[in-house]
C-alpha positions as CSV (number, residue, x, y, z in Angstrom):
1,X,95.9,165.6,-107.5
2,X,97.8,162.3,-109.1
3,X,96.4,158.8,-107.6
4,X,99.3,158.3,-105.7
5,X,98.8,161.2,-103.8
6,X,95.2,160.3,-103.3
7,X,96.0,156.6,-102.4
8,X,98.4,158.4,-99.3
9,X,95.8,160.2,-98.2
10,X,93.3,157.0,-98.1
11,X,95.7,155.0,-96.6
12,X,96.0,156.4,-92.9
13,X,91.7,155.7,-93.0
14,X,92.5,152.3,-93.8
15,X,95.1,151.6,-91.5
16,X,92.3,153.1,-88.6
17,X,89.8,151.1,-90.3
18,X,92.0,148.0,-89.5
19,X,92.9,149.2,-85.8
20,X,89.0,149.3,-84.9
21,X,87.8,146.1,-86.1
22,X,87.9,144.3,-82.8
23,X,87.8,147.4,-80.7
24,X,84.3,149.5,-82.1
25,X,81.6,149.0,-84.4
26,X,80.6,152.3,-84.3
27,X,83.8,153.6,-85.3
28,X,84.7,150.8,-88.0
29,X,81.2,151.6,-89.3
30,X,82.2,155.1,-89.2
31,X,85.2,154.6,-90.8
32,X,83.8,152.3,-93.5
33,X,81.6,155.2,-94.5
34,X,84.6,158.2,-94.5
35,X,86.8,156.1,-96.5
36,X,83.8,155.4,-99.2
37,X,82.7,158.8,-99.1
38,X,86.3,159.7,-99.4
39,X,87.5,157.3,-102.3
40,X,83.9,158.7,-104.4
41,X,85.4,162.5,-104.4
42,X,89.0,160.9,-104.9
43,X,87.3,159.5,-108.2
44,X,85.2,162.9,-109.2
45,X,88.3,164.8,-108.3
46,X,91.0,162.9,-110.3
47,X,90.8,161.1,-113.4
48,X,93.9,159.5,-113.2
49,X,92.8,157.9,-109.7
50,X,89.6,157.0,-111.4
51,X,90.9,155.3,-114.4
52,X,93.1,153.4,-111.7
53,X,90.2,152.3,-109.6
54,X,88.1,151.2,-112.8
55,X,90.2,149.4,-113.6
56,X,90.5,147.5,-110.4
57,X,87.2,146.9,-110.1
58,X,87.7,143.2,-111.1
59,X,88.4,141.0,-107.9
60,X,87.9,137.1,-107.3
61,X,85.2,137.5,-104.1
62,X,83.1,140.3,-106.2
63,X,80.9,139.0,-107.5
64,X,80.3,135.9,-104.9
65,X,79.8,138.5,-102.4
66,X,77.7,140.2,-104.5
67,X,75.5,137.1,-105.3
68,X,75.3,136.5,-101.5
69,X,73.6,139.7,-100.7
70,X,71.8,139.9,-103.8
71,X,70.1,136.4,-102.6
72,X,69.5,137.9,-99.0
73,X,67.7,141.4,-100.5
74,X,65.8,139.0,-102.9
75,X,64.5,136.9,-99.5
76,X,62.8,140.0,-98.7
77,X,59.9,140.0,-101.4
78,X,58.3,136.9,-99.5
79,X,59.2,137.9,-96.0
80,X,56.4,138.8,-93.4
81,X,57.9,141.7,-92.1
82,X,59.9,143.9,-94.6
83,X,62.0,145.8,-91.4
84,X,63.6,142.7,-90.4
85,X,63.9,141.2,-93.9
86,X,66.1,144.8,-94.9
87,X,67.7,144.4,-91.4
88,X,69.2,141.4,-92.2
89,X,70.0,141.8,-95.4
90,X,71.7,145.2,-94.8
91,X,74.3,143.3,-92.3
92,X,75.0,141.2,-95.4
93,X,75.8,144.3,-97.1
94,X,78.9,145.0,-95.3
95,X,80.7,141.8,-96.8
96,X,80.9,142.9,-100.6
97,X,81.1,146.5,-99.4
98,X,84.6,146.1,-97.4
99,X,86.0,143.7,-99.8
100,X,85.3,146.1,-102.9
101,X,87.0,148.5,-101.2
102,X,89.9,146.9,-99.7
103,X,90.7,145.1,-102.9
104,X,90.3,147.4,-105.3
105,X,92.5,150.8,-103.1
106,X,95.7,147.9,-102.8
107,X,95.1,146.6,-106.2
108,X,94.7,150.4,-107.9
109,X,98.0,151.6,-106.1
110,X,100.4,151.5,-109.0
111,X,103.4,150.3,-107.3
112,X,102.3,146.7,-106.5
113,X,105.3,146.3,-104.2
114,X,104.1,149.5,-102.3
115,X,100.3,147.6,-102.4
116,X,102.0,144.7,-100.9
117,X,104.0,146.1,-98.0
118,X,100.4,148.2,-97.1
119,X,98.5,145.0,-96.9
120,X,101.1,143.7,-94.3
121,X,100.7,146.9,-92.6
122,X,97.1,146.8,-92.6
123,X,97.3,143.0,-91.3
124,X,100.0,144.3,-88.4
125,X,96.8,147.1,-87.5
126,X,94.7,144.5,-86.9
127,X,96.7,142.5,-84.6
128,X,97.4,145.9,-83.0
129,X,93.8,146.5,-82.2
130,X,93.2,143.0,-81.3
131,X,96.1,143.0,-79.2
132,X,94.4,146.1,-77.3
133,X,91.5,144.2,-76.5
134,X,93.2,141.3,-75.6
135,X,95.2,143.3,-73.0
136,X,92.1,145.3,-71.5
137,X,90.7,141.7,-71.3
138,X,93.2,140.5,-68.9
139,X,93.7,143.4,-67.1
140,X,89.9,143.5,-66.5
141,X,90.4,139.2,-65.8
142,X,93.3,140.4,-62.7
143,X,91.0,143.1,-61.6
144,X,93.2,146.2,-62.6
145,X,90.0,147.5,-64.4
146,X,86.6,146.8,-64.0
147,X,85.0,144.5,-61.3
148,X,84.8,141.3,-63.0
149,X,88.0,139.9,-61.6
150,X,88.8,136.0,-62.4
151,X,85.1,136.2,-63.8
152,X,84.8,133.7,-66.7
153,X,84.0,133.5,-70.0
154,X,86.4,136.3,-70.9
155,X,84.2,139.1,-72.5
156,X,85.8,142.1,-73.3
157,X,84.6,145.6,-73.8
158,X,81.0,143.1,-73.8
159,X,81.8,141.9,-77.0
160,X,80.2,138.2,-76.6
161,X,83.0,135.2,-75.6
162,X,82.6,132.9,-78.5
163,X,82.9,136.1,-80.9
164,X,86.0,137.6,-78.7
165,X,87.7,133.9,-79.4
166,X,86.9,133.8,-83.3
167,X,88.3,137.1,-83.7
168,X,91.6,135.7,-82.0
169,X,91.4,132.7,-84.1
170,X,91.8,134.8,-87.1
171,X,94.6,136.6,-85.0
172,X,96.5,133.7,-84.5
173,X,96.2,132.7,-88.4
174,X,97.8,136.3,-89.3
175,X,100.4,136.1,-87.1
176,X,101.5,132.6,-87.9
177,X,101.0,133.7,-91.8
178,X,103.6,136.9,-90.4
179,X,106.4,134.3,-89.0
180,X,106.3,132.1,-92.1
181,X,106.1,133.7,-95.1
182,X,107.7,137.1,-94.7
183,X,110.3,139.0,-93.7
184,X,109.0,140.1,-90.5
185,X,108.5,136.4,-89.3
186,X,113.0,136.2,-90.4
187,X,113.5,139.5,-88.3
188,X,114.5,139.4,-84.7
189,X,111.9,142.5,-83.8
190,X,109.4,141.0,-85.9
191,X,109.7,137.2,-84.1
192,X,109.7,139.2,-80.7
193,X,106.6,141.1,-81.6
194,X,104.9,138.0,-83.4
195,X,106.2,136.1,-80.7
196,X,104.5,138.1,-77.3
197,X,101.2,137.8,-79.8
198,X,100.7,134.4,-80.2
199,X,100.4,133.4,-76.2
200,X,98.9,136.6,-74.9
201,X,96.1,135.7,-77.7
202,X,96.0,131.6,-76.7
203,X,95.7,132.7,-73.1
204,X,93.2,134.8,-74.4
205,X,91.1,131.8,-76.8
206,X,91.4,129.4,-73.5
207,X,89.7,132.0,-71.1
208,X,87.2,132.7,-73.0
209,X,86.0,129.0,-72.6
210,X,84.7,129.0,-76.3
211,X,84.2,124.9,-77.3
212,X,83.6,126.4,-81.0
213,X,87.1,128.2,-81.3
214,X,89.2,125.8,-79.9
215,X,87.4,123.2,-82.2
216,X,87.6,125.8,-85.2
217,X,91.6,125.9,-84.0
218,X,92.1,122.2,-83.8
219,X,90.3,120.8,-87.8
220,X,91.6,124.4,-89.3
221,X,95.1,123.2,-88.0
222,X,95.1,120.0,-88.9
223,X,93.6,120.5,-92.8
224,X,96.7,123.4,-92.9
225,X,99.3,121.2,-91.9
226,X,97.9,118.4,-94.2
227,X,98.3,121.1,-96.9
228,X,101.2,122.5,-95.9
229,X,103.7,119.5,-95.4
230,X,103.9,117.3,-98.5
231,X,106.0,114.4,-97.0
232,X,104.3,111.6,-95.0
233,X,106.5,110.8,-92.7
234,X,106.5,114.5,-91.5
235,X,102.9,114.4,-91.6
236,X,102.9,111.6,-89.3
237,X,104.8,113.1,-87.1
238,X,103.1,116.3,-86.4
239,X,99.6,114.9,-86.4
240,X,101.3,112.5,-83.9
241,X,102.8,115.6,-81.7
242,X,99.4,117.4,-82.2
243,X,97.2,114.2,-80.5
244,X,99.7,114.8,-77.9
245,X,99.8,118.4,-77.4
246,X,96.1,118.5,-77.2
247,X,95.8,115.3,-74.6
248,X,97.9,117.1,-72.8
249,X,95.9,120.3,-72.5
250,X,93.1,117.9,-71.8
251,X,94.5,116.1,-69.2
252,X,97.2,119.1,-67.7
253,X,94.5,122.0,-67.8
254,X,92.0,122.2,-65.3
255,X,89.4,124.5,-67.5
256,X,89.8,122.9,-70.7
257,X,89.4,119.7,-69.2
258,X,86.0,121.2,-67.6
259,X,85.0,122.7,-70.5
260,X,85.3,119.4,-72.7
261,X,83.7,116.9,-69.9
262,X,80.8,119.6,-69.5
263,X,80.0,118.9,-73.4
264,X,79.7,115.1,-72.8
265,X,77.5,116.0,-69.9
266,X,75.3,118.0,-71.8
267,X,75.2,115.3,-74.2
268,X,74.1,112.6,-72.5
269,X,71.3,115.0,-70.6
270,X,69.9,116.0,-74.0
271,X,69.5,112.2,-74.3
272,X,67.5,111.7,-70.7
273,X,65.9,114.9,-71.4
274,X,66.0,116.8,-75.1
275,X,63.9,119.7,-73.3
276,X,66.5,120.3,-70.7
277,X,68.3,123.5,-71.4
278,X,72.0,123.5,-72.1
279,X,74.4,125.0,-74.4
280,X,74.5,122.0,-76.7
281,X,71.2,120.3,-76.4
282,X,70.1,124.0,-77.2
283,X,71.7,124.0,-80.4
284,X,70.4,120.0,-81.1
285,X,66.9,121.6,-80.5
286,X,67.3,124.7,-82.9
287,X,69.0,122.8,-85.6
288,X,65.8,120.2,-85.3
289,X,63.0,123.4,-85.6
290,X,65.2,124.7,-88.2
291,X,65.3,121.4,-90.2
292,X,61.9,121.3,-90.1
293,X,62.0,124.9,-91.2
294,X,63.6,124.1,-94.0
295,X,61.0,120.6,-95.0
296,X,58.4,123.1,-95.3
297,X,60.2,125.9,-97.2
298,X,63.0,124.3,-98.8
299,X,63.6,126.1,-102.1
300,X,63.2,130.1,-101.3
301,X,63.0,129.3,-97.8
302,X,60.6,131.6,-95.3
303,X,62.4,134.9,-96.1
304,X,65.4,137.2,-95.5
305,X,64.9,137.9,-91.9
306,X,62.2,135.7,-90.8
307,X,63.8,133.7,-88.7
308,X,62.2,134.5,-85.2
309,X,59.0,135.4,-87.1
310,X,58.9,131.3,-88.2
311,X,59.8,130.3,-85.0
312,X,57.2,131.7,-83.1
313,X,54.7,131.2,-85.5
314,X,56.0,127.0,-85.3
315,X,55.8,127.1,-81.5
316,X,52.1,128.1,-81.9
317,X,51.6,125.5,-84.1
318,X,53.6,122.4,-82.8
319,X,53.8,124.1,-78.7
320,X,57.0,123.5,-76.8
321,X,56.8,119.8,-78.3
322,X,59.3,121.0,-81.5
323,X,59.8,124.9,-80.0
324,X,60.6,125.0,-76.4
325,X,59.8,128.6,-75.2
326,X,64.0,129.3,-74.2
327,X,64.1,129.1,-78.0
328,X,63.1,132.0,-79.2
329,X,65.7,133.8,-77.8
330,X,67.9,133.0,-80.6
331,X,67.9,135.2,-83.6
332,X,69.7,132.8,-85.5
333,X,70.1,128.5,-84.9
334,X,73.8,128.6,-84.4
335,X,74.7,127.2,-88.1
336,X,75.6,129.2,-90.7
337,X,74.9,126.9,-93.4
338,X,71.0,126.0,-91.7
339,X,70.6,129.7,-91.3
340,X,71.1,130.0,-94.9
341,X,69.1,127.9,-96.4
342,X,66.1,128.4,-93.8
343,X,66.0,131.7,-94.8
344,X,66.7,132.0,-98.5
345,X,66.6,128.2,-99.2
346,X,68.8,126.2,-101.4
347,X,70.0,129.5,-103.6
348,X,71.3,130.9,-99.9
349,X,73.2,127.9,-99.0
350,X,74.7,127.6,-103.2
351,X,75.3,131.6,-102.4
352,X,77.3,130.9,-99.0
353,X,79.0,127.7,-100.8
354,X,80.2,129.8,-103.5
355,X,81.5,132.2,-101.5
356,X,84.1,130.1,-99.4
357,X,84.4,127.9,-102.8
358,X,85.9,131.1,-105.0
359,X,88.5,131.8,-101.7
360,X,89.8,128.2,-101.6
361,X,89.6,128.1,-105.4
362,X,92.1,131.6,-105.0
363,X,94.1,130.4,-102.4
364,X,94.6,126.8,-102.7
365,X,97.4,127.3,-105.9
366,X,98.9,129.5,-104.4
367,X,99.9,127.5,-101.1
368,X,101.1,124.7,-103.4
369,X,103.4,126.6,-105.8
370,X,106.9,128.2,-105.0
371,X,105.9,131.7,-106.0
372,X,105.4,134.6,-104.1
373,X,101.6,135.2,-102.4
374,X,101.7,132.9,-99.6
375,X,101.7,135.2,-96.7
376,X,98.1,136.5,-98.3
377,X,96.5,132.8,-99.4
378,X,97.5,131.2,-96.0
379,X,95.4,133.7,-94.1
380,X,92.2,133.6,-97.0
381,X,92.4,130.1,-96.6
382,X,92.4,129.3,-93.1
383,X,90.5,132.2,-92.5
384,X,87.8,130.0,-95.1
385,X,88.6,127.2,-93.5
386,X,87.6,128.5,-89.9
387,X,84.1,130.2,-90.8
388,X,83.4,126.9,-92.8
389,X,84.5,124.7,-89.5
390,X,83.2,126.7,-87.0
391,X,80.2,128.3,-88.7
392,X,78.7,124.7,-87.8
393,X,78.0,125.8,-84.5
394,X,77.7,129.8,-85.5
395,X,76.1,131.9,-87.7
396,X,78.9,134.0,-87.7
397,X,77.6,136.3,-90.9
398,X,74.8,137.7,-88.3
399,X,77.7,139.1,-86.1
400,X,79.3,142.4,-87.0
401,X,82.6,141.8,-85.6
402,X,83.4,138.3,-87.6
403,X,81.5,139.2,-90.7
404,X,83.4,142.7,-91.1
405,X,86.6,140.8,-90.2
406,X,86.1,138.2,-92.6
407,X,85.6,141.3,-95.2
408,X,88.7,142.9,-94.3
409,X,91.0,139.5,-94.3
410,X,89.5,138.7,-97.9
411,X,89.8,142.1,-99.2
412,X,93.1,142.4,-98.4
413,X,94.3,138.8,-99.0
414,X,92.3,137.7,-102.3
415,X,93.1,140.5,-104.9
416,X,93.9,140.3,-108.9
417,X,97.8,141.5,-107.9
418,X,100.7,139.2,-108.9
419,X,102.1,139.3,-105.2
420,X,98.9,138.0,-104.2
421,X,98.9,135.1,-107.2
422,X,97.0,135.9,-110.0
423,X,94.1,133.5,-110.7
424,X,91.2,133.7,-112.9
């Protein structure tokens, strides 16, 4: 069988692959697993397919991912409990994993305009799936399924509220990558389709009353459009429409306006009261434990899934005067960066650095130049951009649903192909 014909029959995997991301980790893990196992006897089979993917194995992210997880699975020799430690790390696996094979099936395809047009159609599966979910979410909102009718946060399918409005933050990006930077952002069926998108997955972001999306949203917009538009005066203008489009919301919509006033209220009763529970003053108490963490383990930190082990073992130590009991219900202290180096110390957080330092390294060119790739580096970058902004408040490598989307985007945005802008 030639690799052309293999690469057909891999393809319809990939395209479910894409279509269950927001909608089922079992079956994307599923999936993952059947197109691996798949692409291996592909390989044994043909040696024409496996010269191809040889020599593919080369992409940008390989080797950052693979640093990451090799840091993680390192963590684990001076962890106190060796389950969670492989728990952990395992989770991390799944970024180098999807990458590798979403960057190396496009970039082995020998037709690189055919690898093109099936990374658009593998970007359009996603928005399919998350579209889906978006409309069971509202139907379940009006009460035509389920029984949580007008119940808020929106939580679909139980996927968590502030992971359901990431994953449509990264919807949004694609689709605004669709209208403008290929065709199917110039065509009238593609504007229409692109076009019903982009509000049904706002409505979506507002329900879901997530203060770490729509501040994600807001910087990753603003740093775009100061990349974006090279003139001044037209930068002036749009950040002076965007202050006013988001007063407005403020001001004009009832549960952003809540939303945003609850957060100075929480605020100022973590400064009466720093053991009062709240969202925020939650996440001002972890990131203080997890500082001090960190002091006391700062260059291998405590170990690769240790996190609630160090915890608990701090609350004995200090009582509720660092560690309030509510605490240790987190798995994680709602930072990606903290988590990081609290765990696997200052080579974690150089591992996670490098990581969204290759993809802006990769993508950055590209959105400057005239030539072709733009489509693919707009969405890595934002897509960066976001985890970097909103990974402040979110550890969102612990959560399947971001970290195998942020796999997928990469893989299928960051490749050695010249439509995708070669780079070294």
């Amino acid at each position: 069988m030639s690799s052309s014909s293999l690469h057909r029959l891999l393809y319809p995997g990939l395209l479910l692959f894409a279509l269950s991301l927001p909608l089922s980790k079992s079956a994307s893990n599923v999936l993952l697993v059947a197109l691996y196992l798949s692409a291996l006897a592909g390989a044994l089979y043909s040696e024409e397919f496996r010269a191809d993917v040889i020599r593919s194995c080369r992409q940008p992210l390989t080797a950052a991912f693979a640093i990451f997880c090799l840091v993680a699975y390192t963590g684990i020799i001076h962890t106190e409990k060796y389950a969670d430690g492989f728990s952990v790390a395992n989770k991390f696996a799944s970024l180098p994993a999807i990458y590798f094979l979403l960057s190396v099936l496009l970039q082995s395809d020998r037709s690189e305009e055919a690898g093109t047009r099936k990374a658009e159609s593998l970007l359009f599966a996603f928005l399919i799936g998350l579209t889906a979910l978006n409309l069971f979410g509202l139907m379940t909102f009006l009460g035509v399924a389920g029984d949580g009718k007008y119940a808020l946060p929106l939580a679909p399918l139980g996927l968590h509220h502030i992971w359901f409005s990431n994953l449509n933050a990264l919807g949004l990006y694609t689709a605004v990558s669709f209208l403008l930077f290929t065709r199917h952002g110039a065509s009238a069926r593609g504007r229409t389709l692109l076009g019903c998108f982009l509000p049904l997955s706002t409505l979506c972001i507002l329900l879901s009353t997530s203060r770490t999306a729509w501040f994600g949203i807001a910087l990753t917009g603003a740093i775009m459009v100061s990349v974006l538009i090279k003139s001044k005066r037209k930068l002036v203008l749009v950040a002076l429409l965007s202050v006013l489009t988001l007063v407005s919301v403020y001001r004009f919509v009832p549960l952003v306006h809540d939303r945003i006033n609850l957060a100075a209220e929480e605020i100022e009763l973590f400064s009466s009261n720093k053991y009062a529970e709240s969202s925020i003053g939650s996440r001002f108490l972890m990131w203080r434990a997890t500082l001090i963490m960190i002091k006391g383990h700062p260059f291998i930190g405590v170990g690769t899934g240790d996190f609630e082990y160090t915890m608990r073992a701090m609350r004995k130590q200090m009582r509720s005067r660092v560690v309030p009991r509510f605490l240790l219900g987190f798995n994680q202290p709602h930072n990606i960066y903290l988590f990081s180096m609290a765990t696997n110390g200052i080579a974690g957080l150089a591992a996670l650095l490098y990581v969204f330092y290759r993809s802006l390294r990769f993508a950055t060119p590209i959105i400057r130049s005239d030539g072709e790739g733009k489509l693919f580096a707009f969405l890595a970058m934002t897509t960066a951009v976001h985890f970097m902004v909103a990974g402040l408040f979110d550890s969102f490598f612990n959560i399947q649903v971001l970290r195998f989307s942020f796999a997928f985007i990469m893989g299928v945005c960051i490749r050695s192909s010249a439509n995708c802008g070669r780079r070294p």
